[in-house]
VEXZA-395647 format. One record per residue: x, y, z of N, C-alpha, C, O, CB in turn. Coordinates in nm, 3 decimals, always signed. Glycine has a CB too. Example, Ala and Ser with C-alpha at 12.3 -4.5 7.8 and 13.67 -1.06 7.14 Angstrom:
<pts>
{nx = +1.319; ny = -0.569; nz = +0.780; cax = +1.230; cay = -0.450; caz = +0.780; cx = +1.320; cy = -0.330; cz = +0.780; ox = +1.424; oy = -0.332; oz = +0.846; cbx = +1.131; cby = -0.447; cbz = +0.905}
{nx = +1.285; ny = -0.225; nz = +0.708; cax = +1.367; cay = -0.106; caz = +0.714; cx = +1.290; cy = +0.003; cz = +0.787; ox = +1.341; oy = +0.114; oz = +0.804; cbx = +1.408; cby = -0.060; cbz = +0.572}
</pts>
This chain:
<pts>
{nx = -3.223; ny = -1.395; nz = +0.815; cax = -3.256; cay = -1.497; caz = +0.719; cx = -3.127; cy = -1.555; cz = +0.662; ox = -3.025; oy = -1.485; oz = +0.658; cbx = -3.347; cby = -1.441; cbz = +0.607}
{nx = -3.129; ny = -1.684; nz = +0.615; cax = -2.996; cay = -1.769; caz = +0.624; cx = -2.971; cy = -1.722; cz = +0.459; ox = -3.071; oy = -1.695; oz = +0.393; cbx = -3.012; cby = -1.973; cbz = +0.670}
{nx = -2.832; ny = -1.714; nz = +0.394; cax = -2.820; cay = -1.678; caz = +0.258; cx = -2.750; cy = -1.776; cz = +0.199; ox = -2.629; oy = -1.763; oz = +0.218; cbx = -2.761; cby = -1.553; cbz = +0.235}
{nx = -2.787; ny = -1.892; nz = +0.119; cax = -2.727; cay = -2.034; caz = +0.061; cx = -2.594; cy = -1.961; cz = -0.082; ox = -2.609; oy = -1.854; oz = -0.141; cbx = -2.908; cby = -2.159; cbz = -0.031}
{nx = -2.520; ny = -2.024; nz = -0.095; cax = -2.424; cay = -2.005; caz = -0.183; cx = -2.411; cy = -2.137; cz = -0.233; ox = -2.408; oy = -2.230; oz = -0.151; cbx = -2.305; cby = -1.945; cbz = -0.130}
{nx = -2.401; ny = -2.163; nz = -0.370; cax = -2.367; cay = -2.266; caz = -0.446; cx = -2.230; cy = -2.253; cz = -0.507; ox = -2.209; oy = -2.169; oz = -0.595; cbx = -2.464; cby = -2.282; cbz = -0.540}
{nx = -2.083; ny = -2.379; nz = -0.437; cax = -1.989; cay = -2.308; caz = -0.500; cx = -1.963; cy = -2.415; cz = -0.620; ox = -2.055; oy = -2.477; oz = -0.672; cbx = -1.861; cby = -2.266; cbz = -0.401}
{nx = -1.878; ny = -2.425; nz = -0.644; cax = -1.817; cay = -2.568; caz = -0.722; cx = -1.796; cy = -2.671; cz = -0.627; ox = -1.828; oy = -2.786; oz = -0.659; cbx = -1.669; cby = -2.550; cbz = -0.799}
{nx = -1.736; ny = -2.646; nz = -0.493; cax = -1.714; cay = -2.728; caz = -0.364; cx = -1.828; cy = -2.827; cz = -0.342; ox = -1.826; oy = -2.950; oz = -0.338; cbx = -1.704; cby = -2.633; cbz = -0.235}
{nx = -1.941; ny = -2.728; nz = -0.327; cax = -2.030; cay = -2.757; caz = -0.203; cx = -2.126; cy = -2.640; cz = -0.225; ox = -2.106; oy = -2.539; oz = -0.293; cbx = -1.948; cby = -2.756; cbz = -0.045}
{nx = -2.263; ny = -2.681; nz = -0.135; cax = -2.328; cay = -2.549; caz = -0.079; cx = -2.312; cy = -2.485; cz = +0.063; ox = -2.350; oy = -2.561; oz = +0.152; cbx = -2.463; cby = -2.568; cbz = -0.088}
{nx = -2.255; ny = -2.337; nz = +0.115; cax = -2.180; cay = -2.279; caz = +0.185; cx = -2.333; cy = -2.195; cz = +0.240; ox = -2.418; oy = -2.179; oz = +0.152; cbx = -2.040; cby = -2.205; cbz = +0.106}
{nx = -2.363; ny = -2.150; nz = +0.364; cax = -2.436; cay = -2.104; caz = +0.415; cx = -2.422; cy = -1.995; cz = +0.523; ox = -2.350; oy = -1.997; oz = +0.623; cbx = -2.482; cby = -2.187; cbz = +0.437}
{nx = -2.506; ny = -1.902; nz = +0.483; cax = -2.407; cay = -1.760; caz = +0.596; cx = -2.582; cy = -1.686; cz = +0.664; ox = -2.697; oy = -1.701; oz = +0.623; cbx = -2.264; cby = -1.565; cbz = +0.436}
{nx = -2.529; ny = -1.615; nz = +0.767; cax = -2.613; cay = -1.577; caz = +0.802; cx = -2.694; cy = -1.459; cz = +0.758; ox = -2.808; oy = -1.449; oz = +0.802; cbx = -2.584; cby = -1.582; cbz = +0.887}
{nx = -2.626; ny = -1.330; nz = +0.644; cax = -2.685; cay = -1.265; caz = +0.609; cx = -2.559; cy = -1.207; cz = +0.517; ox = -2.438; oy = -1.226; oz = +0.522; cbx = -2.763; cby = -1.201; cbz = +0.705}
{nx = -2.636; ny = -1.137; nz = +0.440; cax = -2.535; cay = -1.076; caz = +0.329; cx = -2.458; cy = -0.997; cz = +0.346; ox = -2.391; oy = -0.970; oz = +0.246; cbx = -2.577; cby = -1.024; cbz = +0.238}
{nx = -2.430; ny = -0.935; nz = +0.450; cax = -2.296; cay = -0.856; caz = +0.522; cx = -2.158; cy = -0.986; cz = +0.477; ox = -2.063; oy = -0.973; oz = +0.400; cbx = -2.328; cby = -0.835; cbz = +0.752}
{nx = -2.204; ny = -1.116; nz = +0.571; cax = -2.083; cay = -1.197; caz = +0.583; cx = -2.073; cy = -1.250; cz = +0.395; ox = -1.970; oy = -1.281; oz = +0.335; cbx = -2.113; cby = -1.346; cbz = +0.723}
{nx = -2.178; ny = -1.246; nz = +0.353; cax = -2.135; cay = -1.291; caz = +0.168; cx = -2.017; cy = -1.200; cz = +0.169; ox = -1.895; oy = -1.214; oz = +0.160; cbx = -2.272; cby = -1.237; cbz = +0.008}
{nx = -2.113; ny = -1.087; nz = +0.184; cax = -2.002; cay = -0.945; caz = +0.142; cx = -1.829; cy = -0.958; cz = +0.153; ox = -1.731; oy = -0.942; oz = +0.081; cbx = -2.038; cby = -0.807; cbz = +0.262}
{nx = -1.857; ny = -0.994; nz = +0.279; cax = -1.720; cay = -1.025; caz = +0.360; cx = -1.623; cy = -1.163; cz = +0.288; ox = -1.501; oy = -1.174; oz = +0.285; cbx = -1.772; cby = -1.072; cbz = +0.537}
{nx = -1.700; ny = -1.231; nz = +0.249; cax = -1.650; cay = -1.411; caz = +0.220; cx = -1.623; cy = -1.342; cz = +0.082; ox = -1.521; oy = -1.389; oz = +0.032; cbx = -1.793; cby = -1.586; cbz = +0.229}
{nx = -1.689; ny = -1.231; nz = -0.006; cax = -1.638; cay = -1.199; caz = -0.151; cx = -1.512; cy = -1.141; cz = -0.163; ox = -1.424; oy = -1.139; oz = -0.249; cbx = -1.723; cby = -1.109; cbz = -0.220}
{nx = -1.535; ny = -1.082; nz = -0.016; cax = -1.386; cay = -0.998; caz = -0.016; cx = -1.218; cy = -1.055; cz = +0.016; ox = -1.100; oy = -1.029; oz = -0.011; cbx = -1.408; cby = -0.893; cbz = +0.098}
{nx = -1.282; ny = -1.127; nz = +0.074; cax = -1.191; cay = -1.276; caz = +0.151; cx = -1.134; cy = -1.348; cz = +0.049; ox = -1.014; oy = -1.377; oz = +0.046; cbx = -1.292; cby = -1.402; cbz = +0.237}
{nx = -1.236; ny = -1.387; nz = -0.059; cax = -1.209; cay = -1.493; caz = -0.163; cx = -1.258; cy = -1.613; cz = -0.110; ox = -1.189; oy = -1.713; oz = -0.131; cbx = -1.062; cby = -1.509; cbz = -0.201}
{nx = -1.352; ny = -1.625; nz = -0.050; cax = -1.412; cay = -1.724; caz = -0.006; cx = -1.519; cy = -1.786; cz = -0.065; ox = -1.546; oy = -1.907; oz = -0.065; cbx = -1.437; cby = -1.698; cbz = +0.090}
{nx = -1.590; ny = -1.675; nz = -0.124; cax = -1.712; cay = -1.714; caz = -0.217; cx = -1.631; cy = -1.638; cz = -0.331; ox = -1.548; oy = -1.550; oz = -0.307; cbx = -1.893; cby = -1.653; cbz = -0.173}
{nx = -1.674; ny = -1.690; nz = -0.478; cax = -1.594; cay = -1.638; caz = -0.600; cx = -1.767; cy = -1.483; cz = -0.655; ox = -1.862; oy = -1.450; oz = -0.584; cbx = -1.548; cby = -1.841; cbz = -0.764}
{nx = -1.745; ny = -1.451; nz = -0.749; cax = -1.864; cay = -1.335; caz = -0.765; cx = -1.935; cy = -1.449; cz = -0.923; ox = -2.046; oy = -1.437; oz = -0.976; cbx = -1.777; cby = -1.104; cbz = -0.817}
{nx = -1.847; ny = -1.529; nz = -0.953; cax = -1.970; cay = -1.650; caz = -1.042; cx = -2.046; cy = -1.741; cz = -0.983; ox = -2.122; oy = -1.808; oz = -1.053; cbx = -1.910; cby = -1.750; cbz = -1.136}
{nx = -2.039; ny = -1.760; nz = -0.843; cax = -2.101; cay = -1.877; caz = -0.748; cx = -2.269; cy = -1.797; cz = -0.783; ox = -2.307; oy = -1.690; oz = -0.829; cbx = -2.025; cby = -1.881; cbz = -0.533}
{nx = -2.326; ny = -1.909; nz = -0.736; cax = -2.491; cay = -1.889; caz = -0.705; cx = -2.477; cy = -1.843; cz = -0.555; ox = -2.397; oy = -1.851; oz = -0.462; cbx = -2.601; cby = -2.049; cbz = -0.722}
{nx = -2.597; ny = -1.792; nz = -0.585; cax = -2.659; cay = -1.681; caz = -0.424; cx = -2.765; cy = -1.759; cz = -0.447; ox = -2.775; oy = -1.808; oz = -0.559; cbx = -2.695; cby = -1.469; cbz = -0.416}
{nx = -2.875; ny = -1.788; nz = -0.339; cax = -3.012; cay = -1.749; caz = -0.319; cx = -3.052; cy = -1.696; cz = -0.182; ox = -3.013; oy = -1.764; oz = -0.087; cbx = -3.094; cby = -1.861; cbz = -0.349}
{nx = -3.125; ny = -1.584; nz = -0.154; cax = -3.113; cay = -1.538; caz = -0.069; cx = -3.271; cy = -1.587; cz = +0.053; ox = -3.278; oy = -1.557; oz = +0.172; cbx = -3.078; cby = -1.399; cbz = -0.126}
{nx = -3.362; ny = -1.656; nz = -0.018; cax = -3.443; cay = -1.758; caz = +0.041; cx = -3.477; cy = -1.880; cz = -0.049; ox = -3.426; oy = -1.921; oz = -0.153; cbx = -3.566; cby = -1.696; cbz = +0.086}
{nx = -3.582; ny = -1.926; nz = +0.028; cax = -3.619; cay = -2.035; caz = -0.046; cx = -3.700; cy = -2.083; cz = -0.171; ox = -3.688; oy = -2.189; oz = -0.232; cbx = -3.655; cby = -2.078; cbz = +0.019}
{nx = -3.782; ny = -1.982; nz = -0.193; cax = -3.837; cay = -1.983; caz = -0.289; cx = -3.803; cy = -1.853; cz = -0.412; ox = -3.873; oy = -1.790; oz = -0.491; cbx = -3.961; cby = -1.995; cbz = -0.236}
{nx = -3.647; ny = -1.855; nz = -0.374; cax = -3.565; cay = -1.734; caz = -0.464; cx = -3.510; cy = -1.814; cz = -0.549; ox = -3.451; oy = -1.914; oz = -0.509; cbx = -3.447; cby = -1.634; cbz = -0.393}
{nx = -3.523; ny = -1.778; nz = -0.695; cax = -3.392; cay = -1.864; caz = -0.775; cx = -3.270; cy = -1.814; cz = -0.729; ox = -3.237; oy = -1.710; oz = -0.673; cbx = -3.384; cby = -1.848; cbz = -0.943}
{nx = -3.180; ny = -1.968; nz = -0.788; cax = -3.080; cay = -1.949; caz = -0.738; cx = -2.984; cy = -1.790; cz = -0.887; ox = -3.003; oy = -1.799; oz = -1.008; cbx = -3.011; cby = -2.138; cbz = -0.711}
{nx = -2.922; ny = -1.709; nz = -0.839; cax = -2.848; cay = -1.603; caz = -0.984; cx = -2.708; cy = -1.650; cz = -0.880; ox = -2.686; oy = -1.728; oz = -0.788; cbx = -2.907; cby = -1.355; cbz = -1.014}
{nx = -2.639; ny = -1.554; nz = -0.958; cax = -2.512; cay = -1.523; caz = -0.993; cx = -2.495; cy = -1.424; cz = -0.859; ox = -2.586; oy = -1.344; oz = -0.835; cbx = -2.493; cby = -1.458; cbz = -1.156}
{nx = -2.373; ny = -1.431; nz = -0.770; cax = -2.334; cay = -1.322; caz = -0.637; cx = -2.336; cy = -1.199; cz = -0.696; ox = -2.401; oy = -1.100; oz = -0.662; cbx = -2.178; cby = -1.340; cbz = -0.559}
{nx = -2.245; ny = -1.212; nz = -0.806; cax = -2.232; cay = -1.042; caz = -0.870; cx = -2.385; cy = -0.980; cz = -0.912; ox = -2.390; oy = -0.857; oz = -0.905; cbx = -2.123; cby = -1.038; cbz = -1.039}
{nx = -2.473; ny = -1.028; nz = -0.943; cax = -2.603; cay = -0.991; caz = -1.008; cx = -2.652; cy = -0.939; cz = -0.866; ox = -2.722; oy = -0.838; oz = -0.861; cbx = -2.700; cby = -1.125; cbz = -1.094}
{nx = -2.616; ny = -1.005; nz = -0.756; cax = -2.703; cay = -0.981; caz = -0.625; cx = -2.609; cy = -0.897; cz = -0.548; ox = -2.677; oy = -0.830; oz = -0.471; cbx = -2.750; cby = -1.124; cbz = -0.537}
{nx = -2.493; ny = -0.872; nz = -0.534; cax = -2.406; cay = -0.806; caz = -0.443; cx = -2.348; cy = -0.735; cz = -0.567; ox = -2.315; oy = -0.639; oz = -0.497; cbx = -2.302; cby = -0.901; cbz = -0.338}
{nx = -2.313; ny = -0.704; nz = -0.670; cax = -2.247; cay = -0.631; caz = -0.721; cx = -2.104; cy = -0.687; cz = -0.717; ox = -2.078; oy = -0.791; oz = -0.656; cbx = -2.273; cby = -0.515; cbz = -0.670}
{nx = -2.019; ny = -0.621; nz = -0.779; cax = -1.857; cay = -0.652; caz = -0.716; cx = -1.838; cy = -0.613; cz = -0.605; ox = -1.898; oy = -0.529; oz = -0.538; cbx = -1.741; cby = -0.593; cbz = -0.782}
{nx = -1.729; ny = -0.693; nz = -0.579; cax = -1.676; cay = -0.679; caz = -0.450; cx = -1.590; cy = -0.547; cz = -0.471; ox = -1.532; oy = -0.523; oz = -0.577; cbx = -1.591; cby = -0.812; cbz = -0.400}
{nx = -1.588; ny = -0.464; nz = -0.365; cax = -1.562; cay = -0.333; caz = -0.351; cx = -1.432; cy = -0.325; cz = -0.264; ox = -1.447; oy = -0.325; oz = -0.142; cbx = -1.685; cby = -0.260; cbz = -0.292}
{nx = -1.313; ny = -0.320; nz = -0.314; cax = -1.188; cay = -0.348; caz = -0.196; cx = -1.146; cy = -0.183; cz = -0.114; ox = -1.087; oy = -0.088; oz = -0.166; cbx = -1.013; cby = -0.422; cbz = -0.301}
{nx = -1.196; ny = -0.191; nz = +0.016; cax = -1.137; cay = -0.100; caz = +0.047; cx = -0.976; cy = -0.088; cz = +0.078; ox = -0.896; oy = -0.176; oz = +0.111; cbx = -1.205; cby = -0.071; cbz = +0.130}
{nx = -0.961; ny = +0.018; nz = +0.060; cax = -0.796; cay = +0.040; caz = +0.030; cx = -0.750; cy = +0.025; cz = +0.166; ox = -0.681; oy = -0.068; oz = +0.207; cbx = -0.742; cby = +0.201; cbz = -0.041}
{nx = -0.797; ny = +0.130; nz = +0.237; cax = -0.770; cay = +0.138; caz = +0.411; cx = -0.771; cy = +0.015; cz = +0.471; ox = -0.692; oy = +0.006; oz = +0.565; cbx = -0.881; cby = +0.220; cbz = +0.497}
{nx = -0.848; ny = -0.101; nz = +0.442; cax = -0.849; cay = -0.241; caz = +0.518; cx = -0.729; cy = -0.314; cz = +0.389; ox = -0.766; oy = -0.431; oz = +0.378; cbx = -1.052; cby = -0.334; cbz = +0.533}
{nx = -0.657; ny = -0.300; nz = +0.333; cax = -0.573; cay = -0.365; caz = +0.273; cx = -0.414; cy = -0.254; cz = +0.287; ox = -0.308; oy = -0.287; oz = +0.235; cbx = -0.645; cby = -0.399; cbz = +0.119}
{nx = -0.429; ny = -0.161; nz = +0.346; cax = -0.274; cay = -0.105; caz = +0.307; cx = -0.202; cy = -0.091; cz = +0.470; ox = -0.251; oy = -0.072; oz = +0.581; cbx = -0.283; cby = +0.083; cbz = +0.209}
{nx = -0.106; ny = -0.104; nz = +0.436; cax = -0.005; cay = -0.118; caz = +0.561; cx = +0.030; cy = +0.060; cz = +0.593; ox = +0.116; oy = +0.128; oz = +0.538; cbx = +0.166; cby = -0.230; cbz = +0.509}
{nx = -0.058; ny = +0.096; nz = +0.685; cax = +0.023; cay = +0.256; caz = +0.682; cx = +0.174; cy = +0.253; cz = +0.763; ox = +0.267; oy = +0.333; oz = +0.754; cbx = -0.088; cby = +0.390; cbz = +0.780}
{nx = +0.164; ny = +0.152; nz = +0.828; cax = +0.324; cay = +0.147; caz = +0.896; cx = +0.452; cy = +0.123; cz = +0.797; ox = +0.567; oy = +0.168; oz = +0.792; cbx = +0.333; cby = +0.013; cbz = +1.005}
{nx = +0.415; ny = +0.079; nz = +0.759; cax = +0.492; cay = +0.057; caz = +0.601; cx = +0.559; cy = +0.143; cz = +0.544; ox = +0.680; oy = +0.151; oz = +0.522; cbx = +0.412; cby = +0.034; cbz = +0.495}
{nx = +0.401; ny = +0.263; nz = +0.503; cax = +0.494; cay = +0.356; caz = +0.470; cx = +0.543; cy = +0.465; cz = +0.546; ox = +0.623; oy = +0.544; oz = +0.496; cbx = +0.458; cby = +0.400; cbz = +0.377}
{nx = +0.491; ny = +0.481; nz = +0.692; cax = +0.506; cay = +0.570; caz = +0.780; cx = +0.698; cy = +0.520; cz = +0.783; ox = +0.781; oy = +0.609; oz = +0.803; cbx = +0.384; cby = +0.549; cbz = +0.933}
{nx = +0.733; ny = +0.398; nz = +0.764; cax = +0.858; cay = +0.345; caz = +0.791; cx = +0.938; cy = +0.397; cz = +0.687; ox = +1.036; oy = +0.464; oz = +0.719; cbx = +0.861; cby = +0.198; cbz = +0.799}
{nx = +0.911; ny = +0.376; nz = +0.559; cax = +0.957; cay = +0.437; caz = +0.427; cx = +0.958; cy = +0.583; cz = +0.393; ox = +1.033; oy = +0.621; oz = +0.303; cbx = +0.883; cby = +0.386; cbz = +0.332}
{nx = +0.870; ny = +0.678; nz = +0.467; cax = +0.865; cay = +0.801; caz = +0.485; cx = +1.009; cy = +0.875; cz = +0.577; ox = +1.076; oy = +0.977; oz = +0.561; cbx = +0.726; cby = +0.812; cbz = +0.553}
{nx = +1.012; ny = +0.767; nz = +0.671; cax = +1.048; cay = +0.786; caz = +0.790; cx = +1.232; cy = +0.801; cz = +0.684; ox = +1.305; oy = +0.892; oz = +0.645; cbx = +0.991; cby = +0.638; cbz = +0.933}
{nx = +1.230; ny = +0.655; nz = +0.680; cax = +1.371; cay = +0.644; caz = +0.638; cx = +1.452; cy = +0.740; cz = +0.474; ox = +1.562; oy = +0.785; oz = +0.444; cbx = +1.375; cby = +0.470; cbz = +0.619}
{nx = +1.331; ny = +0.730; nz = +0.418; cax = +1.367; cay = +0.856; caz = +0.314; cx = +1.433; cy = +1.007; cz = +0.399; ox = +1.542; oy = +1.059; oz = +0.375; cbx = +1.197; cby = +0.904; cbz = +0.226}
{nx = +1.335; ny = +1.053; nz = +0.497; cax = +1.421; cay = +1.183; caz = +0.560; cx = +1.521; cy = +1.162; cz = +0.613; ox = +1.619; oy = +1.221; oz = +0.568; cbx = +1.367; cby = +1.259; cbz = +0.654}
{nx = +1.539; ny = +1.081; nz = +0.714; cax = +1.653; cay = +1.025; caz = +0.796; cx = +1.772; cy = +1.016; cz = +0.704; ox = +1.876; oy = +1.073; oz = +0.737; cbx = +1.619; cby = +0.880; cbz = +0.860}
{nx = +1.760; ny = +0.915; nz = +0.533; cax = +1.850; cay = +0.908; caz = +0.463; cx = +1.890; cy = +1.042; cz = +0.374; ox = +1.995; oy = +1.063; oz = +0.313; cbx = +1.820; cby = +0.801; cbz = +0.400}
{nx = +1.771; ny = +1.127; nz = +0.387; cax = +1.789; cay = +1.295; caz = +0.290; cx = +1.850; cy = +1.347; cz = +0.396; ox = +1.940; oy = +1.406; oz = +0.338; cbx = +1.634; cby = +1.408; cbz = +0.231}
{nx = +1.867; ny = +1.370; nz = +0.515; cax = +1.872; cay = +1.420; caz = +0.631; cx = +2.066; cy = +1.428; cz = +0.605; ox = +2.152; oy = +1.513; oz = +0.583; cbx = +1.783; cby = +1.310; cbz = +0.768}
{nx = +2.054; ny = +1.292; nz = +0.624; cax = +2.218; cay = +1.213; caz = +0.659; cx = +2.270; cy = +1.266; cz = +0.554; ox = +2.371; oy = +1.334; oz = +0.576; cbx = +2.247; cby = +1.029; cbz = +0.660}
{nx = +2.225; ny = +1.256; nz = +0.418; cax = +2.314; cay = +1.293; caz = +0.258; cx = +2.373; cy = +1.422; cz = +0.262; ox = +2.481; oy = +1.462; oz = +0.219; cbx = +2.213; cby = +1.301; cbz = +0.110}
{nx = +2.253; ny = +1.495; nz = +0.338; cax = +2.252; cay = +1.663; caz = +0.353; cx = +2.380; cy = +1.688; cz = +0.449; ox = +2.483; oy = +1.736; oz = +0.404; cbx = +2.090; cby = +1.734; cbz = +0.436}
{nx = +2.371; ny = +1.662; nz = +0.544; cax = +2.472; cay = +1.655; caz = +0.667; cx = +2.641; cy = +1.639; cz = +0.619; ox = +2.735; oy = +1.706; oz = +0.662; cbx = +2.424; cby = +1.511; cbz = +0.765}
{nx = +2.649; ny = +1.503; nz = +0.492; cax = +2.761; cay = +1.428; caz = +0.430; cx = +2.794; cy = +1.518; cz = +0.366; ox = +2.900; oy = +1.566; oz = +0.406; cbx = +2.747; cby = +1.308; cbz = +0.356}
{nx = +2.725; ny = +1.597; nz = +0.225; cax = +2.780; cay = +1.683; caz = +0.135; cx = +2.792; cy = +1.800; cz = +0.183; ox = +2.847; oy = +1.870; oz = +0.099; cbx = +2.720; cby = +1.691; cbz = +0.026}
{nx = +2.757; ny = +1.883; nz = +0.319; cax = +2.821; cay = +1.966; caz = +0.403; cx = +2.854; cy = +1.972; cz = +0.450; ox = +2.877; oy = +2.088; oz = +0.483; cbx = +2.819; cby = +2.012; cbz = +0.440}
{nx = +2.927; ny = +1.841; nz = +0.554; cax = +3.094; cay = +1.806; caz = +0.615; cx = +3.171; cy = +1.822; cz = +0.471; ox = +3.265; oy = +1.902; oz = +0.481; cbx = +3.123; cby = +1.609; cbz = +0.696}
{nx = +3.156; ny = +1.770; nz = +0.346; cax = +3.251; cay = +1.736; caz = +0.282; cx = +3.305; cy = +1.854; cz = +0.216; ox = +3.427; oy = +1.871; oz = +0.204; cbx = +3.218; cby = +1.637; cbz = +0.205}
{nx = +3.191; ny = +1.963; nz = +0.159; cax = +3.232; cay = +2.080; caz = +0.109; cx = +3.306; cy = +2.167; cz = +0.192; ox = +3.396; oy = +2.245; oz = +0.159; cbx = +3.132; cby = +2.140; cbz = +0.066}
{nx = +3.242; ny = +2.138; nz = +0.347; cax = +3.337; cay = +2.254; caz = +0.442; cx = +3.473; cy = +2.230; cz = +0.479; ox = +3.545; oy = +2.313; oz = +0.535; cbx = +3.279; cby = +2.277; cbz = +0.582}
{nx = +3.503; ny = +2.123; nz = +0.449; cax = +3.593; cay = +1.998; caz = +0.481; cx = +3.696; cy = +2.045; cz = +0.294; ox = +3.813; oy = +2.081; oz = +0.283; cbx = +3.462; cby = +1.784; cbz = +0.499}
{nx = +3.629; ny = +2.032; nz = +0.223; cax = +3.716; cay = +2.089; caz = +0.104; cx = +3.735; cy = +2.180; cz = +0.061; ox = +3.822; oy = +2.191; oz = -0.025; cbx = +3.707; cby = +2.062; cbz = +0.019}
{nx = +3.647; ny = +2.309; nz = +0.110; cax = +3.666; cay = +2.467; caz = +0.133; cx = +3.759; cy = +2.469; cz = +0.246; ox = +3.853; oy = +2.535; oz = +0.202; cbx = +3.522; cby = +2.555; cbz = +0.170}
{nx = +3.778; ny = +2.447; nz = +0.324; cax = +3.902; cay = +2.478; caz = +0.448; cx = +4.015; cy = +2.407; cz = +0.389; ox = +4.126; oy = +2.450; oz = +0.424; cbx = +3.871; cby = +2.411; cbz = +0.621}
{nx = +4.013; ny = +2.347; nz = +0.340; cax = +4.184; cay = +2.274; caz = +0.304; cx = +4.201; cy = +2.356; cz = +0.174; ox = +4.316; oy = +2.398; oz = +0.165; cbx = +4.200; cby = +2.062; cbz = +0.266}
{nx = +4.115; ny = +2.392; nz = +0.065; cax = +4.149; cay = +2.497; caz = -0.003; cx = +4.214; cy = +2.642; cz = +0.037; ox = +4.313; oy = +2.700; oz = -0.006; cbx = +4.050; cby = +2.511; cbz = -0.052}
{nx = +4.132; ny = +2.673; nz = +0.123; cax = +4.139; cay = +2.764; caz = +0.175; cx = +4.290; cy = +2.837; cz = +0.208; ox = +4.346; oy = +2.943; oz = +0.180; cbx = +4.067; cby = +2.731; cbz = +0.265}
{nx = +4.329; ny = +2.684; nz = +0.299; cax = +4.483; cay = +2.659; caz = +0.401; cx = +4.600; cy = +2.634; cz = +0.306; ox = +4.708; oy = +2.591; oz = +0.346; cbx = +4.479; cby = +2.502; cbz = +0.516}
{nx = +4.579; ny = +2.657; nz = +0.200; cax = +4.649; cay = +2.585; caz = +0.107; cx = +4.720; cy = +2.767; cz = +0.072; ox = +4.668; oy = +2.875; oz = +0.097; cbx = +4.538; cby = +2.471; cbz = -0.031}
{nx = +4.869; ny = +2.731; nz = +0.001; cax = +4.964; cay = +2.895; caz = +0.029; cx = +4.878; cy = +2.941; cz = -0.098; ox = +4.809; oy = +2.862; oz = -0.162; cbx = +5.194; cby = +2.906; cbz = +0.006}
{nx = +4.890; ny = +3.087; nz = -0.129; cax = +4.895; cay = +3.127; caz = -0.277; cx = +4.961; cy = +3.120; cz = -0.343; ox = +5.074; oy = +3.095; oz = -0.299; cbx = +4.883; cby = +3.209; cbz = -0.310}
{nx = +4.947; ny = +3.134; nz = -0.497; cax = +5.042; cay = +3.106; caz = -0.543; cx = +5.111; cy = +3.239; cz = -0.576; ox = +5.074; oy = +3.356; oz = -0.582; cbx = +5.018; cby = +3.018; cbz = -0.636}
{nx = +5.253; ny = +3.158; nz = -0.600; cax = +5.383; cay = +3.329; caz = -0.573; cx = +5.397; cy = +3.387; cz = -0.727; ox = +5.482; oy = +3.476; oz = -0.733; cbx = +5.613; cby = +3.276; cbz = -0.504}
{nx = +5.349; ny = +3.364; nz = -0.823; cax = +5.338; cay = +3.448; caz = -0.928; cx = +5.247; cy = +3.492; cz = -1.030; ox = +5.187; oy = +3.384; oz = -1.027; cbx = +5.404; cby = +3.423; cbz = -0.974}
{nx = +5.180; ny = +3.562; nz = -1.125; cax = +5.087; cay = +3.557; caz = -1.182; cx = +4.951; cy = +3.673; cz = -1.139; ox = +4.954; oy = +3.766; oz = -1.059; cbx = +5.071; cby = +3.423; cbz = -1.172}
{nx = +4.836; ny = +3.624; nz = -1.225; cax = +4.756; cay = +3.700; caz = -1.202; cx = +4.642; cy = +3.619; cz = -1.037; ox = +4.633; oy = +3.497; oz = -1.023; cbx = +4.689; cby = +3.726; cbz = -1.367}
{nx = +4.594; ny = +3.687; nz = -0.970; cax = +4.477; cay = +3.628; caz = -0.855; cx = +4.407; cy = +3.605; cz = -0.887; ox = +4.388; oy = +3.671; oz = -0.989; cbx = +4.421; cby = +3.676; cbz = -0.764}
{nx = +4.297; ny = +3.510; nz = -0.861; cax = +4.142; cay = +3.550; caz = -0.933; cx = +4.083; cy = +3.560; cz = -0.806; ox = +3.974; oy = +3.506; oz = -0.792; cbx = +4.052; cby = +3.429; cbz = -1.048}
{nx = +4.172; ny = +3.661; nz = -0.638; cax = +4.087; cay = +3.676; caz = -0.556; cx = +4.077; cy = +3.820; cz = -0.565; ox = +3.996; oy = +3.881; oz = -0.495; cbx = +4.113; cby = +3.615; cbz = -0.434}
</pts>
């Protein structure tokens, strides 16, 4: 059965209330437009007849996105880790190589 929408435009016509559903989610139909869902239906309000539009998260989020941002956080914790233990072993050995000193108390 055909489902009429009254917008400010125009009147918009769909084939069943799945695709309203879809056109609410879209932004295609607003949730203050008129619905009637036959002919001898008054015309109400989309939201009175569909409720709000319900955004699923999963059809709006980029998982590559963050699979990419995941990705590059370790890679960059990874690398930092790697840097400040070249650098300490790197400044423990030149300590190390370095003479003692010739008078006084040790603190080895």
């Amino acid at each position: 059965m055909p489902v009429r929408i009254r917008t400010a435009e125009g009147e918009l016509s769909y084939v069943g209330v799945e695709e309203v559903r879809q056109a609410l989610k879209t932004g295609l139909v607003d949730a203050s437009d008129e619905i009637s869902l036959s002919e001898s239906e008054p015309w109400r309000p989309v939201r009175e007849v569909l409720g709000s539009p319900q955004w699923r998260w999963r059809d709006h989020f980029q998982w590559y996105g963050l699979t990419a941002l995941l990705i590059g956080m370790f890679l960059l914790g990874a690398g930092l880790l790697w840097y400040v233990l070249l650098v300490s072993t790197s400044l423990l050995w030149f300590n190390m190589k370095r003479r003692a000193p010739r008078s006084g108390n040790r603190w080895w």
